[in-house]
C-alpha positions as CSV (number, residue, x, y, z in Angstrom):
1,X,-12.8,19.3,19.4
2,X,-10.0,17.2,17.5
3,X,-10.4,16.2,14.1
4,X,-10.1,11.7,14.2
5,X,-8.7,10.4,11.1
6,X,-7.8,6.9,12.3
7,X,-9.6,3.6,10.7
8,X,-10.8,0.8,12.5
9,X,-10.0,-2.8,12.0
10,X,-12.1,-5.4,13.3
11,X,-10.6,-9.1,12.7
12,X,-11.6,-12.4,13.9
13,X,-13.1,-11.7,17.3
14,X,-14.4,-14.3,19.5
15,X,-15.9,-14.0,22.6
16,X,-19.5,-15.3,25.0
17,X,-20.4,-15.6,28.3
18,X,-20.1,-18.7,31.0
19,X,-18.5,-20.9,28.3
20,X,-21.0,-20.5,25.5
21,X,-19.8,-18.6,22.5
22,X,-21.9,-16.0,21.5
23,X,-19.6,-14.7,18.4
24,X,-16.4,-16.5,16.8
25,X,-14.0,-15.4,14.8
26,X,-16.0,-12.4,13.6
27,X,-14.0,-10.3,10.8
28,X,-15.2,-6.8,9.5
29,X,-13.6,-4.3,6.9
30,X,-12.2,-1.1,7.7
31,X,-14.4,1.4,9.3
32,X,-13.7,4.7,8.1
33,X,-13.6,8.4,9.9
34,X,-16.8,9.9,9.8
35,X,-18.4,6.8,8.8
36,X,-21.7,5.5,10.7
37,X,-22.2,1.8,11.1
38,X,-25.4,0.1,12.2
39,X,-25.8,-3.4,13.7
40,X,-29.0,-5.2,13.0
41,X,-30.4,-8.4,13.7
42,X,-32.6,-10.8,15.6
43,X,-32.4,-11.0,19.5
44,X,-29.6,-13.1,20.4
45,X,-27.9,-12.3,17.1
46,X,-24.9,-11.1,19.1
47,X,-24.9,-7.4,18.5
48,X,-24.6,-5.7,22.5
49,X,-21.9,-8.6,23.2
50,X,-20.0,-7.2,20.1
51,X,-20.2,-3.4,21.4
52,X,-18.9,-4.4,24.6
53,X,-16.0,-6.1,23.7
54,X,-15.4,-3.1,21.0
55,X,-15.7,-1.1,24.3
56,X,-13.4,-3.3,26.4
57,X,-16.1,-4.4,29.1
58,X,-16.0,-7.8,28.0
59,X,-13.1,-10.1,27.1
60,X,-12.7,-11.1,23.6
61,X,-9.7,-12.5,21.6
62,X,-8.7,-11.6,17.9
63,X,-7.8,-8.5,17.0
64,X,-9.4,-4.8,17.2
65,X,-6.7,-1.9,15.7
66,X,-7.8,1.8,16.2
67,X,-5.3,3.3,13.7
68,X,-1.9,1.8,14.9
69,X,-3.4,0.5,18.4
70,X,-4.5,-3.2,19.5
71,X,-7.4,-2.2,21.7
72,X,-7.9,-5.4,22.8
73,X,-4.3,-5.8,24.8
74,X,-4.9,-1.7,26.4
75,X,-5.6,-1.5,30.2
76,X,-9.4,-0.4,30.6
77,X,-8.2,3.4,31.1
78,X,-6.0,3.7,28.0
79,X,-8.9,2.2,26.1
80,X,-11.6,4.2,27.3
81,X,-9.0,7.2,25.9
82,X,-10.4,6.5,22.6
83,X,-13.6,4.7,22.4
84,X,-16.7,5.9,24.6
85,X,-20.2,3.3,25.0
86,X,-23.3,4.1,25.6
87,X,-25.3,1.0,27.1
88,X,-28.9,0.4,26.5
89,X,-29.4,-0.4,30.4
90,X,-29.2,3.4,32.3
91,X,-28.8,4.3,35.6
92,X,-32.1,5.3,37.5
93,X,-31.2,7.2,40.4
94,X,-28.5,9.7,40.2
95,X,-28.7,12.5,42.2
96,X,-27.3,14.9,39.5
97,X,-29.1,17.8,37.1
98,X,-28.7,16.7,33.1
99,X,-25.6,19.7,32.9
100,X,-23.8,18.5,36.2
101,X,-23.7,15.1,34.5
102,X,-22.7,16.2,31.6
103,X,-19.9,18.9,32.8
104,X,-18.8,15.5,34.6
105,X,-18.5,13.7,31.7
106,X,-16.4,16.3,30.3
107,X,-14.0,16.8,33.2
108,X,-14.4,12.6,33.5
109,X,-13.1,12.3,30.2
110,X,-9.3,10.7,29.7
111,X,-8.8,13.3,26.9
112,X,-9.8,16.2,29.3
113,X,-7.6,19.4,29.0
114,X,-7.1,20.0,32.6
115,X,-6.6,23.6,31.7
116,X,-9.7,24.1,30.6
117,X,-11.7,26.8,31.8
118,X,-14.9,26.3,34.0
119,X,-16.7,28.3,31.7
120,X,-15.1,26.9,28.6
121,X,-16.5,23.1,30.0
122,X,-19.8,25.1,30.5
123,X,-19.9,26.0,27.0
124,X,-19.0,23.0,25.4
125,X,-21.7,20.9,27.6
126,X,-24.4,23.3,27.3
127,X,-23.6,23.5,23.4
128,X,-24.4,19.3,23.2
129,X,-27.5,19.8,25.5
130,X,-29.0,22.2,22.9
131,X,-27.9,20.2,19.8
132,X,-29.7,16.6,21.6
133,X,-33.2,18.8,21.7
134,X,-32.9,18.9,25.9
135,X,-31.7,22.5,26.7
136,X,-35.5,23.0,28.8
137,X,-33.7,20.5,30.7
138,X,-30.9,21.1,31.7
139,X,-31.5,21.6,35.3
140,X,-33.3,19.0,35.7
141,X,-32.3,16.3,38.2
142,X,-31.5,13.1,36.1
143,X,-33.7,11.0,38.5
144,X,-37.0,13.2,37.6
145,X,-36.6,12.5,34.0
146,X,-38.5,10.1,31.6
147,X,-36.9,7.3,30.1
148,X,-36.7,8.8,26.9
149,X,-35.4,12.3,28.3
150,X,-32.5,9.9,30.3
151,X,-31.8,8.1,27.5
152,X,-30.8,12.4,25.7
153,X,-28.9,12.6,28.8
154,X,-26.7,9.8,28.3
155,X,-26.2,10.7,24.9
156,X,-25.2,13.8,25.8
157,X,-22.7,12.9,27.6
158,X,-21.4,10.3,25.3
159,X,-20.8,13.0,22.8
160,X,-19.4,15.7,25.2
161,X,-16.4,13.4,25.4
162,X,-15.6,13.9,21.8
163,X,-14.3,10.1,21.7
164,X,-12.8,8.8,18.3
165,X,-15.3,5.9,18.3
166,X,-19.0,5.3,19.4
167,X,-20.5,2.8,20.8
168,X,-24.6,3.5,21.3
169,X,-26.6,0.3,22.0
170,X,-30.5,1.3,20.8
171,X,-29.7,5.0,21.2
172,X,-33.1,6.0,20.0
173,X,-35.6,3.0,21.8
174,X,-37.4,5.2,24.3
175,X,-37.7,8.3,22.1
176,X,-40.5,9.6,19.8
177,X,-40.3,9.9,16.1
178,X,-39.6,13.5,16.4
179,X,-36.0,12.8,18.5
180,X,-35.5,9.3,16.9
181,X,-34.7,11.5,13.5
182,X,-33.4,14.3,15.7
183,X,-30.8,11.8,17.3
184,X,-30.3,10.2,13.8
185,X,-28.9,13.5,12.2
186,X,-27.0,14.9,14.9
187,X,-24.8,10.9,15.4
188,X,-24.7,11.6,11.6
189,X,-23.5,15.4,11.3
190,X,-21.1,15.0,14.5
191,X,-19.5,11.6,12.4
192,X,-18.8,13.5,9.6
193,X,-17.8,16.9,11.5
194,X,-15.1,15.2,13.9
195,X,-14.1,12.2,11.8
196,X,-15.8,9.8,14.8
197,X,-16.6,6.1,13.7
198,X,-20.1,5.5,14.9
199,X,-21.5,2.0,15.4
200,X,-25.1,1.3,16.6
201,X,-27.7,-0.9,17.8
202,X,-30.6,-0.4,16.2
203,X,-34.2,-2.7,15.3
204,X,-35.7,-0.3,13.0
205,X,-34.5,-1.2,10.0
206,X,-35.8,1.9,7.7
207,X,-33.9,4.6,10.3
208,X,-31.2,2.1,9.7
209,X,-31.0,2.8,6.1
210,X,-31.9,6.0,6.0
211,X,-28.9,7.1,8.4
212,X,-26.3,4.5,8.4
213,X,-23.2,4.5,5.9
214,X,-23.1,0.6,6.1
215,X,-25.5,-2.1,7.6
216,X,-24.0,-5.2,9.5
217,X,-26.8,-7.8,9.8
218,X,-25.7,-10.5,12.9
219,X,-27.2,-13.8,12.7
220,X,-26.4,-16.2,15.7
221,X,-23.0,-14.5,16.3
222,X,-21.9,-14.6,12.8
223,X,-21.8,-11.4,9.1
224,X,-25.1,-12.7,7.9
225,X,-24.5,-9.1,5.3
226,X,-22.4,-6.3,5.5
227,X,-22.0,-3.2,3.3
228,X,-24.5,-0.4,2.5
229,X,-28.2,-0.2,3.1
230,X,-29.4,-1.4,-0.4
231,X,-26.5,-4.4,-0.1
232,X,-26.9,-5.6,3.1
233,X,-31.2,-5.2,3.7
234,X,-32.4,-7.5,1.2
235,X,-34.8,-9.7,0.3
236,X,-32.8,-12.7,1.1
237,X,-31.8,-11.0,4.4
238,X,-35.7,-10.8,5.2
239,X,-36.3,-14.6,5.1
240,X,-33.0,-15.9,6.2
241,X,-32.2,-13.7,9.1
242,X,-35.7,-12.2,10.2
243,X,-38.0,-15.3,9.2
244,X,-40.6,-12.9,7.2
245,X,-41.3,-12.7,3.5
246,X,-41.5,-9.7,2.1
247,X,-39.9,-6.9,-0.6
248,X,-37.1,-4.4,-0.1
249,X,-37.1,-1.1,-2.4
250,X,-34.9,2.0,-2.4
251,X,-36.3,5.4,-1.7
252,X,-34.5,8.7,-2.0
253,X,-34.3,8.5,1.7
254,X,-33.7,5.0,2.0
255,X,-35.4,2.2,1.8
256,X,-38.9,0.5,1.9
257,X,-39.5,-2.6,2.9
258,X,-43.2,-4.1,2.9
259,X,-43.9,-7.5,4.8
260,X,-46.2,-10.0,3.5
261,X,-46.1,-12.5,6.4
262,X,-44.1,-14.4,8.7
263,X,-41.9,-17.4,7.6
264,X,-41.3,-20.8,10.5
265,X,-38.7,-20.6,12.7
C-alpha cells in the first residue's frame, strides 16, 4: 500500500440542496497526512453535506486542493482516484459474501494494479477483514448480516482501497463498545501507517476526543471550533452549539465532559 504525503486544503466552500444553503463559504486549515479529523455537531449542523461534497456527490463551489489538485473541477472518476466515502445509509440487499465485496472493492478500485495476482487481492482483502474484527465472517452473505456487522463490511471495503482520504459518515453508530474502540484504533493506526487524511462523522463526543487529531464543531453550516480535542470541546462549545450546561476536563485518554442540564433552544 502507497505511502500519501499530500495535504488537504479546504477553502470557502458553499453548497445546499433545492436552493437552501446548507454551508457557505466554509474555510478550514490544512489537513495533514496521517492526521484524523472528526466533525461534530447538532443535526442539521451541516456535517454529511460537507463529506459529500469532499467526496464529489454533491455540487459545491470554492475550493478543495488534495496536494496540487482542485478536486472540485475533477470528473467523478478522477476524483474517486483519490478520495473514497463511506455513507451512513448502506445497502440492504446485496447478494454478495463480506470477502466477494470486498475482493470487489479492490479490483473496483481506480488505483487497482491490474496485474495483481488473484491471490495477492485475496491476501490483501482477507488481511482488512481480520484487522475490522469480522474474519468469522467472511463468508457470509452481506444480506444475512446485522446492521452493525454491514456497517464492518463497508468499512472494510473502504479501507481495502487504500484511498489518500476518508470520508466515514458515523462509522461506528450500529456497533458495540467493544468495535466502536476496535474501529476507532484501526482508522487511527491505518492514518498514521499510510499517511491517509481521515475525516468523520461522529455524535459521541468522548470517542471524539479520545481518537481524533482535531475536532471541527459545525453549527448551522458554519466553524463554530476547530483545532484539537481540549480546543475545540469546550465549555462554551456545550452551551452555544449543544444547548446544555455543563464542564469539559481532560483525561489522559481524552476528555470528560459531565452535563448538568439542558439550556432553551
Amino acid at each position: 500500500m502507497a505511502l500519501h504525503d499530500e495535504k488537504l486544503v479546504i477553502s470557502d466552500i458553499s453548497t445546499g440542496y433545492s436552493g437552501r444553503k446548507i454551508i457557505e463559504n466554509l474555510s478550514l486549515p490544512a489537513i495533514l497526512p496521517g492526521q484524523v479529523v472528526s466533525l461534530i455537531g447538532p443535526n442539521a449542523a451541516g456535517k454529511t453535506t460537507l463529506l459529500r461534497s469532499l467526496a464529489g456527490l454533491q455540487q459545491a463551489h470554492g475550493s478543495v486542493q488534495l496536494g496540487h489538485r482542485e478536486l472540485l473541477s475533477l470528473p467523478l472518476a478522477d476524483h474517486a482516484r483519490h478520495v473514497t466515502y463511506m455513507p451512513q445509509s448502506l445497502p440492504q440487499r446485496v447478494a454478495l459474501s463480506v470477502l466477494e465485496a470486498v475482493i470487489g472493492a479492490v479490483r473496483a478500485s481506480p488505483v487497482s494494479d491490474s496485474l495483481e495476482s488473484d491471490q495477492a487481492v485475496l491476501e490483501r482483502a482477507m488481511d482488512v477483514i481480520e484487522r475490522v474484527g469480522i474474519g468469522h465472517l467472511a463468508m457470509s452473505g452481506l444480506d444475512s448480516l446485522s446492521g452493525g456487522q454491514r456497517q464492518l463490511a463497508s468499512l472494510a471495503q473502504a479501507l481495502v482501497r487504500s484511498p489518500q482520504v476518508l470520508l466515514l459518515d458515523e462509522p461506528i453508530s450500529a456497533l458495540d463498545l467493544h468495535y466502536q474502540l476496535r474501529v476507532m484504533k484501526l482508522v487511527r493506526d491505518l492514518a498514521r501507517e499510510m499517511g491517509m487524511i481521515i475525516l468523520m462523522v461522529l455524535h459521541d463526543l468522548t470517542i471524539a476526543a479520545r481518537w481524533s487529531d482535531r475536532i471541527v464543531v459545525l453549527s448551522g453550516g458554519k466553524v463554530a471550533a476547530d483545532g484539537p480535542p481540549a480546543e475545540a470541546v469546550t465549555d462554551r462549545v456545550l452551551a452555544d452549539v449543544y444547548r446544555v450546561s455543563g464542564r469539559v476536563s481532560p483525561q489522559n485518554a481524552g476528555l470528560h465532559i459531565d452535563i448538568d442540564d439542558i439550556l432553551p433552544l
